[in-house]
C-alpha positions in Angstrom: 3.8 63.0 122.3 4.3 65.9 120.0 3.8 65.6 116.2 6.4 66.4 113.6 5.7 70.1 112.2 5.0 70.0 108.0 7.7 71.4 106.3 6.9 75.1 105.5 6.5 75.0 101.7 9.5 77.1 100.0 8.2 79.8 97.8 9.5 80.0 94.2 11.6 83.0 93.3 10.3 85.6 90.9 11.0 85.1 87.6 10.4 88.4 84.9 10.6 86.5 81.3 10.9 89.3 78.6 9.4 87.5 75.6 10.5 88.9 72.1 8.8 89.8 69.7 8.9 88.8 66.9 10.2 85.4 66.8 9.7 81.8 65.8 7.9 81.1 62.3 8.7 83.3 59.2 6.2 84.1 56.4 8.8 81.6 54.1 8.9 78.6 57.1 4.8 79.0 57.5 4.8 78.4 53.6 7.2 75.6 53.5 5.4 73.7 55.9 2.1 74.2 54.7 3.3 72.7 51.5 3.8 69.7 52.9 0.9 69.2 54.8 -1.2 70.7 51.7 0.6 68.2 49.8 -0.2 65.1 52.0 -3.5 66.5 52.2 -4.5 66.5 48.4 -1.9 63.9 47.3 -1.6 61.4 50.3 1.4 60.1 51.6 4.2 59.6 51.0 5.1 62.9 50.0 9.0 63.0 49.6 10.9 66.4 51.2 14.8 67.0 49.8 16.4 68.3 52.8 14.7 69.1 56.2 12.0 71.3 55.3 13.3 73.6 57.5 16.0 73.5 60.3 13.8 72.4 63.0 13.7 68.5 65.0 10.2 69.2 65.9 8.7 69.9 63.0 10.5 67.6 61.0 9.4 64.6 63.2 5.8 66.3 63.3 5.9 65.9 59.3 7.4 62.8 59.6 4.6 61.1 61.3 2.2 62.5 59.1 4.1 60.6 56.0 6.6 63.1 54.7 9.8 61.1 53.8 13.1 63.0 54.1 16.0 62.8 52.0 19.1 64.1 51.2 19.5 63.8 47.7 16.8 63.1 44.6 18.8 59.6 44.4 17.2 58.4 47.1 13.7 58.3 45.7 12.2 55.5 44.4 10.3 56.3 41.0 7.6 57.4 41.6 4.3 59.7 41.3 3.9 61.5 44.5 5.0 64.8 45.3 8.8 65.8 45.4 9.2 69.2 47.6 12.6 71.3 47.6 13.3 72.7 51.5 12.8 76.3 52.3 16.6 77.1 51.9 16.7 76.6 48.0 18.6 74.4 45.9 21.2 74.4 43.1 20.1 74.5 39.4 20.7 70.8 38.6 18.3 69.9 41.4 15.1 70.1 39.5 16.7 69.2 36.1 17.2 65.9 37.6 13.6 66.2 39.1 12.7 66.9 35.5 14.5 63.9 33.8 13.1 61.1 36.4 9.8 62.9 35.7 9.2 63.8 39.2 6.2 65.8 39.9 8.0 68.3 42.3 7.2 71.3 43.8 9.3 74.2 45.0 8.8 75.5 48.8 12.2 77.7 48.6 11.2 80.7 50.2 10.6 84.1 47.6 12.8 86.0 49.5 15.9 83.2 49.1 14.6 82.9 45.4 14.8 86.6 45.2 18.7 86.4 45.9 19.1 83.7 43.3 17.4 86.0 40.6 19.7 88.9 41.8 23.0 86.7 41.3 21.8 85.7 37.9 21.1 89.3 36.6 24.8 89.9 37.8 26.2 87.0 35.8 24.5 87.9 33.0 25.8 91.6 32.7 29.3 90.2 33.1 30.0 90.7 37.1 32.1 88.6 39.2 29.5 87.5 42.1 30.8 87.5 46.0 28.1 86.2 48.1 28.4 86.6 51.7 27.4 83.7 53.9 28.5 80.3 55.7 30.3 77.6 53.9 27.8 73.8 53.6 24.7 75.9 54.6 22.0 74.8 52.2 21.0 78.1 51.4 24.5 78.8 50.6 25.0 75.7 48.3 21.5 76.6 46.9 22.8 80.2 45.3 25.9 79.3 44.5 24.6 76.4 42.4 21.9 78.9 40.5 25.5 79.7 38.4 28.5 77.5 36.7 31.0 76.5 38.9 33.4 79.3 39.7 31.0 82.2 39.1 30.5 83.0 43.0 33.1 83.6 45.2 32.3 82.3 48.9 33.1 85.2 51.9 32.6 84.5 55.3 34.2 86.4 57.3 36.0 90.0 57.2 39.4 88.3 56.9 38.2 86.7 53.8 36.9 90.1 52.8 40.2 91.7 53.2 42.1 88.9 51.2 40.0 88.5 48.6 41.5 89.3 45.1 38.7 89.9 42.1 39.3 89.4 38.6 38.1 93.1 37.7 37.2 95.3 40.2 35.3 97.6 38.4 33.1 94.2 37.1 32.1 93.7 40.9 28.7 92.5 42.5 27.6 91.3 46.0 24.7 88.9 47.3 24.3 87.6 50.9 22.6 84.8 52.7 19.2 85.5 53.8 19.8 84.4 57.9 23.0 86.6 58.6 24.2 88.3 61.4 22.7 92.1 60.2 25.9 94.0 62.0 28.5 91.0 60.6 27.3 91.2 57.3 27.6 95.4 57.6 31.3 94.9 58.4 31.9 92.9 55.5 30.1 95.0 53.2 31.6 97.9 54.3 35.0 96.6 53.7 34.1 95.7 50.3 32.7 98.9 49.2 35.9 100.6 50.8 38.3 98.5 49.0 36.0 98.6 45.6 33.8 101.5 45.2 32.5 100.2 42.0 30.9 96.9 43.5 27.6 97.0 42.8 24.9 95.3 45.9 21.3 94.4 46.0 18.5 96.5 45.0 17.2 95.6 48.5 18.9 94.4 51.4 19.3 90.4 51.1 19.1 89.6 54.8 15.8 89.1 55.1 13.1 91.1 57.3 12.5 88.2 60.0 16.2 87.9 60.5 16.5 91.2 61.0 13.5 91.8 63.2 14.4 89.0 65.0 17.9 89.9 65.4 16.5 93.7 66.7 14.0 92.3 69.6 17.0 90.8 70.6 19.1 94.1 70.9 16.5 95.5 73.1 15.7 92.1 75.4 19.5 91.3 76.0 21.2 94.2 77.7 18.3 94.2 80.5 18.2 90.3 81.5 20.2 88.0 83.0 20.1 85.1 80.8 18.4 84.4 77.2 17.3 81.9 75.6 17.4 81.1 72.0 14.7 78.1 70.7 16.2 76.9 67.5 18.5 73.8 66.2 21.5 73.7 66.2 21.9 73.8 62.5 19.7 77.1 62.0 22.0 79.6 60.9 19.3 82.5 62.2 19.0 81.1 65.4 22.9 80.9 66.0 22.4 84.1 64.8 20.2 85.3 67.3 22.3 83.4 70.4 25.9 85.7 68.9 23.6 88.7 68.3 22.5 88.4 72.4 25.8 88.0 73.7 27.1 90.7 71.8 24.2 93.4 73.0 25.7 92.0 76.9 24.0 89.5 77.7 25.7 87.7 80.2 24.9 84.4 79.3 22.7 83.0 76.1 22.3 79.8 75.4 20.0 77.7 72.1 18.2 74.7 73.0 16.0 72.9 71.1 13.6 72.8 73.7 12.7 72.0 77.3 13.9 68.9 78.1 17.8 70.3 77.1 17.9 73.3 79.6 21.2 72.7 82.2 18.9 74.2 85.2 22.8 74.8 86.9 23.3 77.9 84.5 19.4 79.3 85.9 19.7 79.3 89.6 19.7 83.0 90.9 18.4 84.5 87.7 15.6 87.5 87.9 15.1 88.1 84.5 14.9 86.3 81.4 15.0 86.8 77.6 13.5 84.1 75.3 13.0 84.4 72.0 12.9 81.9 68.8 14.4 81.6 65.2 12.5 81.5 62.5 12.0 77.6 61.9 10.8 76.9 65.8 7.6 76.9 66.1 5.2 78.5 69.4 4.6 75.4 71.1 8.3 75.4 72.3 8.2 78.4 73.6 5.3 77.7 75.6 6.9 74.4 76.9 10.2 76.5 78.2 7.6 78.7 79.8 6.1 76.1 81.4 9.3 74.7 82.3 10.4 78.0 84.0 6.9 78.7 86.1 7.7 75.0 88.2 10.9 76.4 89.4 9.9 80.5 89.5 7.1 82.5 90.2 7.0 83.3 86.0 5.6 86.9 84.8 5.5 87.2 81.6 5.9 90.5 79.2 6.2 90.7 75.5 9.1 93.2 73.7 8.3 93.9 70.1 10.8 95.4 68.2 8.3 95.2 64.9 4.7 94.4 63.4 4.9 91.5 60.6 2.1 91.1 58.3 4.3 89.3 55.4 2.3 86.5 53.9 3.5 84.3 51.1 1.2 81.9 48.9 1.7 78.2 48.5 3.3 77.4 45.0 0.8 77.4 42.4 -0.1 73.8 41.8 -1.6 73.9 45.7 -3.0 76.8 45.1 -5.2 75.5 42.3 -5.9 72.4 44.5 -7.0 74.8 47.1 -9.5 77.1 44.6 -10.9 74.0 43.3 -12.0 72.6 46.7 
């Protein structure tokens, strides 16, 4: 009587992930979320969020369970003496006047650099310009600047058609801002048309899209050319990860895909692979990466090396009423 043979254990293909770097959290995200958890930390929950904090599932849940409450609008807040906190993305003027009026003790998490764009369209308006800010249509951040000025101050483009069509009031009384989280070779074409069509428009003292996006959007270049898949962790609603999903396919990356984490991978589009990108937006944090990692070395024989298209040492401080909580401990 012979004995069946043990089936010969199938070795797992080689897998070369090219990990870029930089990616996931942003000086702004890192300071948003600490906010909250700051907050809960002095004030106890429930400390009330407008807006997700930042465009992330994970996070948001992870805040969630701590006793941040989210909301949509101010309305939905009882009265109340716990801590109101504006998202990283900004919000229009009448946002904390209504905080103000119900006597909310809020605090503002909008990240410096969005802020910064909100000061630059208000110096504009005040010296008489007609304001085009470049960015995407419902985007908070989006809704956010345009509400720093009355109604009808900013002009909305989006795309080099709208560019081409759009008609100022007085050319030679022409500014431009843009959305922090752009597409950096989009947002090029646009302004380039602009300038070509009104020499006189007058842009930002210092490029609006911000660093991460950019050095986010440049690790990219240099990971997507060489592999044959990347993958982007973000949500769906994160304009800089979309960002970074458009900016792979366009380097030639033969297939890019955003997920939100592991458990949304369609293993089908991963079968022969040899080489992977993965990189992260800004609001995603570390521990998804990891997870895809993980994900990856069951299936492959998973090598890992890091591309770094940049250093970042940016660091923001919490707004100033957690700061002082913070000294005094």
């Amino acid at each position: 009587m012979t004995s069946a043979k043990a089936p010969i254990a199938k070795e797992k293909p080689l897998l070369k992930v090219l990990l870029c770097s930089p990616r996931g959290f942003c000086a702004g995200v890192v300071r948003a979320i600490d906010s909250v958890e700051r907050a809960l930390s002095i004030y106890g929950p429930p400390v009330y969020v407008r807006h997700e904090i930042v465009h992330n599932r994970y996070v948001v849940e992870s805040l969630r369970a701590k006793g941040a409450i989210f909301v949509e609008e101010l309305d939905e807040i009882p009265d109340t003496t716990a801590p109101v906190i504006f998202s990283a993305h900004g919000v229009p003027r009448s946002v904390p006047e209504q905080a103000t009026k119900r006597n909310f003790f809020a605090l503002d998490a909008t990240c410096p650099l969005v802020t910064k764009v909100h000061r630059e369209a208000e110096i504009h308006f005040r010296r008489g310009r007609e304001i085009v800010l470049i960015g995407h249509a419902g985007h908070p951040e989006v809704i956010g600047t345009m509400g720093q000025l009355p109604q009808g101050a900013v002009r909305l483009i989006e795309t080099l058609a709208d560019a081409a069509a759009f008609v100022p009031q007085d050319a030679g009384k022409l500014a431009y801002v843009t959305q922090t989280t752009l597409s950096v070779h989009d947002t090029a074409e646009i302004v380039e048309h602009l300038k070509a069509r009104f020499p006189a428009i007058v842009g930002p003292h210092k490029e609006d899209i911000c660093y991460a996006t950019t050095n986010r959007q440049e690790a990219v270049k240099q990971v997507a050319p060489v592999v044959d898949a990347m993958i982007v962790v973000g949500a769906p609603n994160s304009s800089n990860s979309q960002r970074l999903k458009e900016v792979a396919e366009r380097a030639g990356c033969p297939h890019a895909v955003l997920v939100q984490g592991a458990a949304e991978i369609d293993w089908s589009n991963f079968g022969s692979i040899a080489r992977l990108g993965i990189t992260a937006g800004a609001s995603a944090p570390e521990i998804l990466v990891e997870q895809i990692i993980d994900a990856f070395a069951e299936r492959y024989a998973v090598s890992v090396e890091t591309v770094s298209a940049a250093e970042e040492g940016v660091f923001f401080p919490l707004p100033r009423p957690l700061r002082e909580n913070q000294a005094a401990e």
